[in-house]
C-alpha angles and dihedrals in degrees: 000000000000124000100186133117108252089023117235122257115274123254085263104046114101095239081055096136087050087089127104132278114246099176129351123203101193094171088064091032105229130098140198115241121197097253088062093258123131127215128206125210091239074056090242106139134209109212128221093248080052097255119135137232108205119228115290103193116151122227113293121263092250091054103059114091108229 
């Protein structure tokens, strides 16, 4: 699927989400990535066989004791 050089990681590969970005609907808060994955902003995916990646989020930034 993709046509980049180098080309950019498969829907199954662990650095997925490092594709690019074909088209972004923020208002709806989900994008296409080049691999046919799509990536929600909660960064949950839908993958391209129609399995799912829950959301993956750390722990946010207030929250760390520093």
């Amino acid at each position: 699927m993709c046509q980049h050089e180098p080309s950019c990681p498969s829907a199954e590969a662990t650095d997925r989400e490092a594709a690019r970005v074909l088209a972004c609907f923020r208002e709806q808060g989900w994008s296409l990535l080049c691999n046919g994955v799509i990536l929600f902003e909660d960064t949950g995916e839908l993958l391209p066989d129609g399995s799912t990646i829950a959301p993956h989020r750390g722990p946010a930034r207030h929250a760390l004791v520093g």
